[in-house]
C-alpha positions, -999 to 999 in steps of 0.1 A, spaced: 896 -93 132 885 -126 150 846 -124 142 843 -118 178 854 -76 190 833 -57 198 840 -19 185 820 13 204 821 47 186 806 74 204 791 105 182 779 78 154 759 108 135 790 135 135 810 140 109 838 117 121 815 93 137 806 85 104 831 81 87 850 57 116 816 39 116 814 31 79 854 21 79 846 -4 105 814 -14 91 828 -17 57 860 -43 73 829 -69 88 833 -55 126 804 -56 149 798 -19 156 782 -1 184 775 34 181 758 62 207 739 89 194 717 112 213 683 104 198 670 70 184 652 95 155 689 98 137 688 58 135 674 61 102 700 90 90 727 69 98 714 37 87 702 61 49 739 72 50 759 40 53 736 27 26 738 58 2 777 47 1 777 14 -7 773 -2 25 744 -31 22 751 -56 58 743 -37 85 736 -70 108 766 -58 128 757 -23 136 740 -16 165 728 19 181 729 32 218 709 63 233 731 82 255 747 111 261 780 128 274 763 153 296 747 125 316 760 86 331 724 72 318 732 41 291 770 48 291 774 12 309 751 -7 287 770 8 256 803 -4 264 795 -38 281 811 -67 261 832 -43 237 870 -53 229 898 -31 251 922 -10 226 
């Protein structure tokens, strides 16, 4: 990791979503993540801190969806290709 990549995981309140997002999280990366509702911002954020994770500076949330092209753009802008 250079400091600088940019990871996006979409579904960040699922069952895998989470887990992939405290991973990253955990190993310093700046993390995007979608979820469908800003009101499970504070579910995630309770989770990550329930185990063990304390810097969040690098996590940051997007509202969007997979049944619509609203925020999908703004989401994915600026993140590091695979």
């Amino acid at each position: 990791m250079n400091g600088k990549e940019i990871v996006l995981v979409t579904g960040g309140t699922g069952f895998l979503g989470m887990h992939i997002l405290f991973q990253l999280v955990q190993k310093g990366y700046s993390v995007r993540t979608t979820i469908r509702d800003k009101a499970s911002i504070g579910v995630v954020l309770q989770t990550l801190k329930d185990n063990g994770i304390s810097n969040l500076e690098g996590l940051s949330f997007y509202e969007a969806d997979l049944n619509h092209d609203q925020n999908w753009e703004n989401a994915i802008r600026g993140c590091t290709p695979p």
